[in-house]
N, C-alpha and C positions, 0 to 999 in steps of 0.2 A: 551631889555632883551632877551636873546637866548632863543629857544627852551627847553633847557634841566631845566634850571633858572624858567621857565614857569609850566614844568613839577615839580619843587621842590616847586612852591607856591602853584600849587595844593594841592597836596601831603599835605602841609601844610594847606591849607586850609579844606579839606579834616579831618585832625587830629585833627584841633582844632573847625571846628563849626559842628562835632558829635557831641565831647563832650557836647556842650553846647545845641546843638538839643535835644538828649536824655535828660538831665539832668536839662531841664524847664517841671516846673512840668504837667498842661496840657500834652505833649506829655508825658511824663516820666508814668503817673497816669496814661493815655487811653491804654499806654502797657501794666504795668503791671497788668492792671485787666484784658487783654486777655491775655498774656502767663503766670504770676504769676510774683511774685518778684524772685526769683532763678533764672529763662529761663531768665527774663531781666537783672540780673547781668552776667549770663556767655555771653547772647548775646552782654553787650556790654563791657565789659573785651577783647572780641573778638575782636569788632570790633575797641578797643582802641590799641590793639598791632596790630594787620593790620595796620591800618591808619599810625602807629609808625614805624613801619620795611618799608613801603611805603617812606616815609618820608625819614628815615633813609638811603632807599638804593636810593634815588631821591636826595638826598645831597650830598652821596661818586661821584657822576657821574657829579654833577653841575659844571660850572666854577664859578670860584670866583673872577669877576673882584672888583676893588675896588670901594668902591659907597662912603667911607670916606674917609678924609685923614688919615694916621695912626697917633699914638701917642704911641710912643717904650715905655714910663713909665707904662702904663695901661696893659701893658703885663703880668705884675707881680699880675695885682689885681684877677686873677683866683685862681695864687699861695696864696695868701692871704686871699681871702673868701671863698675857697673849705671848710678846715678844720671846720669852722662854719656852712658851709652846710650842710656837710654831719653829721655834730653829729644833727645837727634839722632833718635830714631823717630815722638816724639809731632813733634818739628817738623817731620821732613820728610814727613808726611802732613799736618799741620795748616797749613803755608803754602804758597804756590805754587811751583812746582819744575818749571822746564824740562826737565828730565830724565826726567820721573816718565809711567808709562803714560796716553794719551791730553791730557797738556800740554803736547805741542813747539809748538804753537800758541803758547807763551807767548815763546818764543825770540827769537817779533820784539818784544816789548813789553821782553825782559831789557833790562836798565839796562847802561851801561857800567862800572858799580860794583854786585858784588854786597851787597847786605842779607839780614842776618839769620844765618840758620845756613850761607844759602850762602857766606857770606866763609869757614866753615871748610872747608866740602866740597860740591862740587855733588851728593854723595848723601850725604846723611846719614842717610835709613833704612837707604841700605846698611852704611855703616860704621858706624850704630846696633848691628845686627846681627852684623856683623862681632867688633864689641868687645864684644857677649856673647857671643858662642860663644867670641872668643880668653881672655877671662879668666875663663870654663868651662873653655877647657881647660889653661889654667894652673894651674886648682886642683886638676883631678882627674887621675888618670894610671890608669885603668883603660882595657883595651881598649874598650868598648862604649863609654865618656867618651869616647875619642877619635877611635872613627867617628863618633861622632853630632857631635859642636862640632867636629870635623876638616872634615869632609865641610861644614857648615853653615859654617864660617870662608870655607871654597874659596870654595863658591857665594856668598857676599857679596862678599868683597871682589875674586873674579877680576870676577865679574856687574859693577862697575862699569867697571872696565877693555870689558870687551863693549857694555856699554854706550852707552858714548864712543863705540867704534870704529862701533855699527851708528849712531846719531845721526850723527856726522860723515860717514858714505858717505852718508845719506840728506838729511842738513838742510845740508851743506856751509856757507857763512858763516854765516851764522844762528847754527850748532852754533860754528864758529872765536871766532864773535865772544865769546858765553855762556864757552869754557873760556878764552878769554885773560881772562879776567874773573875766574876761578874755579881752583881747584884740586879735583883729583879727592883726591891722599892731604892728607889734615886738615891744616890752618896752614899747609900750602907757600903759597898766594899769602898769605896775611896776611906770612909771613916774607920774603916777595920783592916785597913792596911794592905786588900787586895788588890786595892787595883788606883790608878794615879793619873787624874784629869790632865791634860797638855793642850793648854788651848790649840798650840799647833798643828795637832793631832784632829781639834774639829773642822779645820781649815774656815780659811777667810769666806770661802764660797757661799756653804753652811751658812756662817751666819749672816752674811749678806742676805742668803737666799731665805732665810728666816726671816730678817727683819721687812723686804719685799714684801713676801705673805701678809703679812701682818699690816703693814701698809695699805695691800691691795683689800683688805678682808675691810682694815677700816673704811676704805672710802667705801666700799660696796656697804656695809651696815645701816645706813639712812636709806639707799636703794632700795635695797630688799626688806629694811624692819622698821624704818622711817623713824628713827632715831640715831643719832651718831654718837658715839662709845666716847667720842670727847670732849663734846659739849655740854657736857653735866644735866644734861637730862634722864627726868628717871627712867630706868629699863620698863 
């Protein structure tokens, strides 16, 4: 692995065992009783988009030899699962989510039936995200493709798992009642009977505002990566 490939696992590694530094509770608790809860959310907001544009700009410069063989069909699966990602991004920012930074408040007001996106998943910006890096990296098989939506896969969908665990040590029933309600991996409670999709419940918006995203991301894609995710050219 070159030098620059070196410099982008950093980078990655860097981004993603922050996150998870900060965010075990021990470390996470010994902060914020010395700078507050606010100074540790803006410090580590901070230091999540650093480590991101690090990352970010340690990718544009990587080479990308190939570390897989390619597979020309799997090219189309980014075209194909973008649109479900991004309405789980735009939803689980755009309605309330017990789960979500400074909402556990909400935990006592959750229903004993979830609505909306949450009947799929009580995070769905995480596994928004998740299910674009995983079907980024199903279409590309370059080393530098696979630090970057490898590393980005982890940090989503371990991050919900972390989650759970800091929620439930901290909010105990509250948090108990919310996941018997709910399923962390996508359609488990719909398929076991807890909980019951209504599209109307995602509302029109949602997915309008999803499918927008995805619209906008694609024309930016040839901008920023100078290839276009519809033209069947390879990633």
């Amino acid at each position: 692995m070159t030098g620059t490939l070196w410099h982008l696992g950093l980078a990655a590694l860097a981004f993603v065992g922050s996150h998870f530094l900060l965010s075990w509770l021990p470390v996470r608790d010994a902060l914020t009783a010395r700078i507050g809860e606010r100074a540790f959310t803006v410090a580590y907001s901070t230091l999540s988009l650093v480590t991101l544009a690090w990352m970010g700009f340690a990718y544009a410069r990587a080479p990308n030899p190939a570390w897989l063989p390619e597979a020309a069909p799997l090219r189309w699966v980014p075209v194909l699962a973008m649109p479900f990602a991004c309405i789980l991004i735009v939803g689980g920012f755009a309605g309330p989510n017990p789960t979500a930074v400074g909402q556990e408040g909400r935990l006592r007001e959750a229903a004993e039936r979830a609505s909306g996106l949450l009947a799929v998943t009580r995070h769905p910006v995480m596994w928004g995200m998740g299910l674009w890096a995983l079907a980024h990296l199903a279409a590309r098989h370059g080393g530098a493709d696979i630090l970057l939506f490898g590393s980005l896969a982890l940090l989503a969908l371990a991050g919900t798992v972390a989650i759970d665990a800091r929620k439930r040590a901290r909010l105990g029933a509250d948090f108990a009642r919310f996941a018997a309600a709910t399923s962390n991996l996508p359609f488990a409670a719909i398929l076991r009977g807890r909980a019951r999709l209504k599209p109307s419940e995602v509302g029109v918006e949602v997915i309008v505002g999803g499918l927008l995203l995805y619209g906008l991301l694609g024309g930016l894609h040839p901008l920023v990566l100078g290839t276009s995710p519809f033209g069947g050219l390879s990633p």
